[in-house]
N, C-alpha and C positions, 0 to 999 in steps of 0.2 A: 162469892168467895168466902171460905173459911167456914160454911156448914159441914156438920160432919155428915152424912148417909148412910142410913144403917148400921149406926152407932158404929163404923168402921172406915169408909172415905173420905178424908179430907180434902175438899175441894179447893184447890188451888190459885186456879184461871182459867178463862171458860179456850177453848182451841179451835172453837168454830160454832157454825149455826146452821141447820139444814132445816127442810118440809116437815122432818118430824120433833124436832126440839134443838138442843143444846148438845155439844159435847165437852166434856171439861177435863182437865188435867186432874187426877186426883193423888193422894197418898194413903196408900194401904197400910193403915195403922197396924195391922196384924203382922201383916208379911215384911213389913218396912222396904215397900218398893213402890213405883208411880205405875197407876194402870190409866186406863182412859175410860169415862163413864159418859155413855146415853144419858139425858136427862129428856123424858119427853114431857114435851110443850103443849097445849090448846091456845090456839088464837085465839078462840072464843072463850072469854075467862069465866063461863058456866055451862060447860057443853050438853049437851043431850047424855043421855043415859046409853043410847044407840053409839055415838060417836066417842063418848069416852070407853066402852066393852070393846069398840072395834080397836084404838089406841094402842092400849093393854092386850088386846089378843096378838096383836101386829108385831108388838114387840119381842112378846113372848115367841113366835114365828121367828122373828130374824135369828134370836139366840139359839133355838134349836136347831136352823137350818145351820147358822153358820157355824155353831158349833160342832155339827155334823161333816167339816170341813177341818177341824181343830188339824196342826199340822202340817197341811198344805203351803207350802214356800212362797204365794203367793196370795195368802187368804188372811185378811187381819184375823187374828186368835180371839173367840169370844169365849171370856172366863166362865160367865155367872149372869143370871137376870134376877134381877130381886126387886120388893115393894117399899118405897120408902112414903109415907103419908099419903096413901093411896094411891101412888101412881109407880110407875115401872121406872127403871135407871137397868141398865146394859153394860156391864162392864167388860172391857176389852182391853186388849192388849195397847198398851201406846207406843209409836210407832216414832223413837226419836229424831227430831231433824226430816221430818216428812216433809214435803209440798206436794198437793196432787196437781193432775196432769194440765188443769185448767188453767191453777194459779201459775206454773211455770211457763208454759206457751204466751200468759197475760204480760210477766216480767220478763223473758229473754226472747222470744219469738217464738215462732214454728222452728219446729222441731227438724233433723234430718231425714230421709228417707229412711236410710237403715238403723236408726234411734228408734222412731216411729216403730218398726218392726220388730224391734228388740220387745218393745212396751206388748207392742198387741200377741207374740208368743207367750208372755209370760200370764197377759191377760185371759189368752185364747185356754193357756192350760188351767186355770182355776176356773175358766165357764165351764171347762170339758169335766173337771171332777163334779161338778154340782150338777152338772147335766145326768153324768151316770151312776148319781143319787136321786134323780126326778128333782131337780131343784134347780128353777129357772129364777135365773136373777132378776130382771124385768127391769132395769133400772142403768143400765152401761151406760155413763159418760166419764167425759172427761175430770171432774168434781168428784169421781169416785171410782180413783187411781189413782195410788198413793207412791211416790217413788223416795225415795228414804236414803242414808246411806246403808254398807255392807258392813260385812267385820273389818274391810281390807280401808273404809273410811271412805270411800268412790262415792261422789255424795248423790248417786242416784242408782246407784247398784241394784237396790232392794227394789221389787216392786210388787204392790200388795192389790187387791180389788179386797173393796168394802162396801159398806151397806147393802145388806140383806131384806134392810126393814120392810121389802116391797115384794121379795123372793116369794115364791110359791111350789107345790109340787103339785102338778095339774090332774096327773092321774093316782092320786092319794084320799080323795075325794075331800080334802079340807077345804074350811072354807075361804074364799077370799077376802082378804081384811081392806074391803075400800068402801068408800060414800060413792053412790049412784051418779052421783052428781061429778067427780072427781074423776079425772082420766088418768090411770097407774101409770104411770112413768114420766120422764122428762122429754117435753112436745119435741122441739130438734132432734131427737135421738131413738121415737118410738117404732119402730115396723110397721109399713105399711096398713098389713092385717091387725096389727094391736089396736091401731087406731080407727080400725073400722069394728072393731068389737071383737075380734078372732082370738082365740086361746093362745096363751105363753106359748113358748116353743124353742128349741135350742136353736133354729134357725132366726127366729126375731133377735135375740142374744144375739147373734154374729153379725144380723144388720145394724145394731147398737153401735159392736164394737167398729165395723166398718165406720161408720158417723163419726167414732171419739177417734180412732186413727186419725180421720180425714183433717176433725178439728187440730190434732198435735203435729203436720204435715203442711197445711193450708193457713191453719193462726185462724181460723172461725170455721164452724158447723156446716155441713154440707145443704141443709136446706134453713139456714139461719134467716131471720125474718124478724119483721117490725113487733111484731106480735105475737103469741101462744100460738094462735086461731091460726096464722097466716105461716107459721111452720107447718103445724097439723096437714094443715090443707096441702102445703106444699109437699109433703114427706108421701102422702096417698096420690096427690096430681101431677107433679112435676118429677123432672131429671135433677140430680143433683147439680151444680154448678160445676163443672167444668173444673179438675184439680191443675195446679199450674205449677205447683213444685213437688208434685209427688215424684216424678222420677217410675224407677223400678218398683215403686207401691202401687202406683197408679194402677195395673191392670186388676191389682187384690182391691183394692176400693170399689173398682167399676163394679165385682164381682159380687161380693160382699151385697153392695147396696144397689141390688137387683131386686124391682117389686114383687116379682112373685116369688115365696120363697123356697118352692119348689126346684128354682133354677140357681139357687144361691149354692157356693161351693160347701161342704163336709165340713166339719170340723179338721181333719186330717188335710183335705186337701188343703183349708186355708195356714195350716199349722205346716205343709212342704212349703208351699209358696211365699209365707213369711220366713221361713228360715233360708231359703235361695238369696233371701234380699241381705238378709244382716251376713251370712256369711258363703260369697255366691263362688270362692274357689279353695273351702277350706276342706285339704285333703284329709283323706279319713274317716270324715264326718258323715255316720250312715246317714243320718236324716237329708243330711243336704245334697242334693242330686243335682249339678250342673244344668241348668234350662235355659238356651241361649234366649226362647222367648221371654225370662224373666229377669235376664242380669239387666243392670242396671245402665241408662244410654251411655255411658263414657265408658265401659267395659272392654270397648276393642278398639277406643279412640287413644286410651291414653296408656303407655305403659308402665307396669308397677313400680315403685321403686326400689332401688337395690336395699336388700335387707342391710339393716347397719352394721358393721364387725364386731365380734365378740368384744374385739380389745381394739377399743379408740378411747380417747382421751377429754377430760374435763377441765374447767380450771375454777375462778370466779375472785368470791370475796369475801364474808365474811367467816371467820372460823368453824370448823367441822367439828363439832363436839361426838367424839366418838366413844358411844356405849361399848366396850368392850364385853366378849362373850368367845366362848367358844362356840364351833358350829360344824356341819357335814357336807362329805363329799358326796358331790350328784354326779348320777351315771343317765345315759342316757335313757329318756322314756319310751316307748313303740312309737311309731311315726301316729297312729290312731289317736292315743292319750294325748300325745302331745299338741293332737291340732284342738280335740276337746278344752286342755287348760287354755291352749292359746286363744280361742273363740270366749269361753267364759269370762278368764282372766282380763282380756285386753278390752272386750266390749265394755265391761263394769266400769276400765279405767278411760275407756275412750268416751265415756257417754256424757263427760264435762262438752264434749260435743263441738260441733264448728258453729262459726260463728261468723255472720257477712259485713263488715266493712261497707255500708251501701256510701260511697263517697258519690253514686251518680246523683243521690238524693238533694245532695248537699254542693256541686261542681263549683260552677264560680268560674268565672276566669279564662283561660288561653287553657288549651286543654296540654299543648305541649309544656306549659310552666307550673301543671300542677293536674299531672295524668291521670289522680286519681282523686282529684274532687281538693276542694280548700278546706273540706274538714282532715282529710288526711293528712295535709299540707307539704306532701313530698314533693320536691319538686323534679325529680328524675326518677328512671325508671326502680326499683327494688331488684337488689342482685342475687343469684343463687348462695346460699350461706351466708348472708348478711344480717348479722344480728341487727334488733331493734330497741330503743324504749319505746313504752307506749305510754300515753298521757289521757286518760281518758277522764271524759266529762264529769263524769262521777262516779259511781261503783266500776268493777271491772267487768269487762262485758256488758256496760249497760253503755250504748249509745254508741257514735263512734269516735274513735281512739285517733290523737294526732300522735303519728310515728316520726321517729326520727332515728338516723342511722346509726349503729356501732360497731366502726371495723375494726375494733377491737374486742369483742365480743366479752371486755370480762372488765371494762376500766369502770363503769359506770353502774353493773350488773343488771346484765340485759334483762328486758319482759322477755323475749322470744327468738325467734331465727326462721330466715326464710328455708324453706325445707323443701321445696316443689315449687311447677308451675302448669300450669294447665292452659293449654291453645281452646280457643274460638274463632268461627267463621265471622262472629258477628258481635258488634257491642251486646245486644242484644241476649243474643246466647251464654255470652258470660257475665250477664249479670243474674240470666234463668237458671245455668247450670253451674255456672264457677263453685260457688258454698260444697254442693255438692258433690262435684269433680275434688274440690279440696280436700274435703272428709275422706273421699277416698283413699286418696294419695298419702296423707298424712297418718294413717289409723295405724302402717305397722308401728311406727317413731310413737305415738302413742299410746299401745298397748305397753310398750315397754317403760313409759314414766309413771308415776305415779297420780299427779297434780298439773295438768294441759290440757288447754284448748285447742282446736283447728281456726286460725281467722282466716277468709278470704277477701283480699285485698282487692275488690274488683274497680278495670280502671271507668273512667268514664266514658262516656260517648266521643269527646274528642280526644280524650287522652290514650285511646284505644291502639288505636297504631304507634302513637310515640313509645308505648312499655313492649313493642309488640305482639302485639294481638293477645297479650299472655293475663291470666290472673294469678296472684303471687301467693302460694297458698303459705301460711305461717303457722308455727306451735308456739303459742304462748303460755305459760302459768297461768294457771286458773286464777292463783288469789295472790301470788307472787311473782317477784323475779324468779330466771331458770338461773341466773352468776355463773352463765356460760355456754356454749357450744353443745349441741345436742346432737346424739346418732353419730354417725359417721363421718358426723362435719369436728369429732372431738381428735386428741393427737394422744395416740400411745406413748406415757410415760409424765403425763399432765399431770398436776396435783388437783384433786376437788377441795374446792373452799367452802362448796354447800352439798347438799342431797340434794339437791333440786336438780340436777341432772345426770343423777346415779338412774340406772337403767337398768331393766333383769336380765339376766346373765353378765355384766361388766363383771370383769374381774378385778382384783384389788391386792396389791400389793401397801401393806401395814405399818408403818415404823414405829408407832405410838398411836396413843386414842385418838390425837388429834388430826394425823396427817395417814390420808388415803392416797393414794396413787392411782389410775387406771393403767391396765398391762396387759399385754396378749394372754388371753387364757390358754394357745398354744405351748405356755413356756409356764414356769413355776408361779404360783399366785398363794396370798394367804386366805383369803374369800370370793365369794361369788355371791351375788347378788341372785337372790331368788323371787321378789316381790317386796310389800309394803302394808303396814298395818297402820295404825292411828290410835295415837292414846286419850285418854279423856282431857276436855277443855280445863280442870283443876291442878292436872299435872304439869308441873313446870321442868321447864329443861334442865335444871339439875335432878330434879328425881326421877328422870327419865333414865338418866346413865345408871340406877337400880330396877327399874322397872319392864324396859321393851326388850330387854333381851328375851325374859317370861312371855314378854305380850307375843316376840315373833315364835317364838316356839310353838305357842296356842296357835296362831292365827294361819303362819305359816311354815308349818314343820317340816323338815327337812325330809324325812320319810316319804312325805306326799311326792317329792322329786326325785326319788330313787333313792338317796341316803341312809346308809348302812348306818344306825342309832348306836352302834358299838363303836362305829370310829369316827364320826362327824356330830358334832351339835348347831344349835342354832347364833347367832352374830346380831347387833343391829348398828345402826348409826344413827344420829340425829342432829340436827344442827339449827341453827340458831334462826336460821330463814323460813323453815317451817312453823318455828314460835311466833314470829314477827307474823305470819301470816295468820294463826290461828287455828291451822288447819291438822297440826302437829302428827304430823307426818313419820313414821318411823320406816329407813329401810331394813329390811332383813335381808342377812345373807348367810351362808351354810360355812365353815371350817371346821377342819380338825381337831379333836379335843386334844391331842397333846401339842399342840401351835404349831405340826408340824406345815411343810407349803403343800398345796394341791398341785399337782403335775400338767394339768390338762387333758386327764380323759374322762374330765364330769361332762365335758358341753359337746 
């Protein structure tokens, strides 16, 4: 910390440590911005003259390849490779608020099926661009998948694939930068033929990604081992182990991580088949083509839920601090556009993700006196629209959460509300599939908030018939309270006390900055909610009521929803629960520049 490099980065704090060195937070004295810098390492602290040429050339490799990608929506950006005291540093773009896919899976679990899916499209599209540049990554796991937030603040929106340092283009004739002795890539994750000596190839690449999927779905490696040696061996000898929560992935996995790689599916095919999964009946949508062999098991078991109404109702608790702004009227999009934003839009804000309740883990007890385990500590069954607190062990989402009921859903300012329920034949079954079947159920209610999770409430072995047979699926605040009634469980003519459960398209009747109304968008409104952005951690909620109206205009311009920029501007709001959370949360919404109401023929 605190050397400069290259008489121009100031190194800050180092952000990690990989095979080939250091990476460290720096600041670009020049540019006055933070980028991220390579620093490469030797173990050996007098290397060979062989092994430091290879180093240095290696490096130099990564930057060109991946700068050859500069761009690409999923490719961390490499700026620049330069020499500081004879050795190489990488500078690259830094990627705020990252975790990659390892470290997440390590702190909140595996991952869902169609999360999973979401990851490996965006992954599968930056193999496909460096493939049809002759540049094989050789190196796909889960430690290098980076998932970030968005502009919109979704804290896993972004998702990047990094390190190059091992890339190669095979028919370029360059040379390969590795020690004899050294096997190029990471053992759990290599290809079959890699590891028997076989050339790069964009199909090794997709058995990678097949492995890092498996790892973000399963919560460990599909041929995971005591050892280096005894992955190796198992990755060329053996079947992968058996996935038990992939779901609708499952058959892309099987596929994917086929030894021979002759028989492994396209790029294209695996790029239809991951997109059936994340969004398996979204109309419109050319890429996604309906595949009864691929939808997911509870697809014909459960049905959807009723979309929520334009105009239902909110209420809660603490004061709505209202950013005033003008804003524009929306007309409707093509049924096509529309299912694209909603697939984009909702997946980014859906990918706070569900989350399992394992009370079987934990039961205890008379299974009738506490159905769903003694860590839950409920003692009867959970009702359809029944708000909750949750009390959990320590962070939120980490561990499980002891609930407790509020039929009043606004006295206390609820975590969340029950929003669905999902039938099994067998205890069994819903504690394999409930998580799952929840995500489902819950994904439209949370494409439309901002800041929620999916929890599934599963009961236990003897409390199974007492809740009937049912798993309770719930929306909670990511990092807060919701201070009230969500979706269609809200009441036309409600006052909101928070944003926390303003939703896209509520309409909104205005009296002042402070007091919001929800009200049929059928009938006169003065805004409508169109989405949400996120202002920086330094901005405090009074300077937000000068600032997020600029930020919604940026982030989410009324234009993009149809709005005539001559008669409609942009709105925001923000409130006092989003600061307490940290998470600072701005919604936007479109109105009229001259204040007059909106009619109702935006929605």
């Amino acid at each position: 910390m605190g050397r400069v490099i290259a008489g121009r980065y100031l190194l800050l704090h180092r952000l990690g440590s990989g095979g080939m060195g250091h990476v460290w937070l720096a600041h670009d004295q020049r540019l006055a911005c933070e980028v991220a810098l390579k620093e490469i390492v030797f173990r050996d602290p007098d290397p060979t003259g062989d092994e430091r040429e290879a180093r240095v050339a290696r490096a130099r490799a990564e930057a060109r390849h991946a700068a050859g990608l500069r761009g690409h929506p999923h490719v961390v950006t490499v700026h620049d490779v330069l020499e500081h005291e004879g050795l190489p540093w990488i500078v690259m773009e830094y990627v705020a608020g990252a975790v990659d896919l390892k470290e997440l899976v390590e702190t909140r679990g595996p991952l869902a099926p169609a999360e999973c899916a979401r990851i490996g499209l965006a992954v599968l599209d930056a193999l496909t661009a460096g493939h049809e540049r002759g540049v094989m990554h050789r190196d796909v796991k889960p430690a290098n998948i980076l998932l970030a937030p968005d502009r919109s603040g979704a804290p896993y929106g972004r998702i990047l694939l990094t390190d190059y340092g091992i890339s190669v283009q095979p028919d370029a004739g360059e040379t390969r930068y590795t020690l004899a002795s050294v096997l190029v890539g990471t053992s759990g994750y290599l290809a079959p033929e890699r590891a028997t000596g076989g050339p790069p190839t964009p199909a090794a690449d997709l058995f990678s990604l097949g492995c890092t999927l498996y790892h973000g779905v399963e919560g460990h490696g599909p041929f995971e081992r005591e050892s280096h040696l005894a992955e190796v061996t198992a990755v060329v000898m053996e079947e992968p182990r058996p996935a038990v929560r992939a779901g609708a992935l499952g058959p892309v996995l099987q596929a994917l991580l086929v030894k021979d790689p002759g028989r492994r599916p396209s790029a294209p095919e695996a790029e239809a088949a991951l997109s059936r999964i994340v969004t398996p009946q979204a109309e419109g949508y050319a890429r996604v083509q309906t595949d009864p062999g691929s939808q997911p098991p509870w697809a014909g078991s459960a049905a959807a839920p009723a979309p929520p109404g334009p105009g239902t109702d909110g209420f809660g608790q603490p004061v709505v601090a209202s950013v005033s702004g003008p804003a524009h009227r929306r007309r409707e999009l093509p049924r096509a556009l529309r299912a694209v934003l909603a697939v984009s839009l909702g997946l980014v804000l859906a990918l706070g993700g569900v989350w399992y309740a394992m009370a079987h883990q934990k039961s205890g007890g008379d299974g009738a006196a506490s159905p769903y385990g003694s860590a839950v500590g409920l003692s009867a069954a959970l009702q359809g629209g029944e708000c909750v607190l949750a009390d959990w062990p320590g962070d939120r989402f980490q561990g499980v959460p002891r609930l407790t009921p509020d039929p009043s859903c606004r006295d206390q300012a609820p975590d969340g509300q029950v929003m669905a329920f999902v039938s099994a034949a067998s205890a069994d079954e819903a504690r394999k599939l409930g998580p799952a079947r929840c995500e489902e159920r819950t994904q439209e209610i949370r494409e439309r908030l901002a800041d929620v999770r999916s929890l599934a409430v599963v009961p236990t072995g003897a409390g199974f018939e007492a809740v009937g047979r049912r798993t309770a699926c719930l929306v909670l605040g990511a990092h807060g309270p919701v201070y009230g009634p969500l979706g269609d469980r809200r009441k036309v003519g409600s006052d909101f006390t928070d944003t926390a459960n303003m939703q896209r398209r509520d309409c909104l009747q205005t009296h002042s900055d402070r007091d919001a109304r929800l009200v049929s968008c059928s009938g006169p409104h003065d805004e409508q909610v169109l989405g949400f952005t996120r202002l920086g951690r330094d901005v405090t909620l009074t300077e937000a009521r000068t600032q997020s109206d600029a930020a919604c205009a940026k982030d989410v311009p009324p234009r993009d929803y149809g709005f005539d920029p001559s008669v409609y501007t942009s709105g925001s709001w923000s409130s006092q629960g989003a600061w307490r959370s940290g998470t600072h949360f701005v919604v936007c919404t479109v109105r009229k520049q001259n204040g007059g109401t909106m009619e109702g023929d935006e929605s």
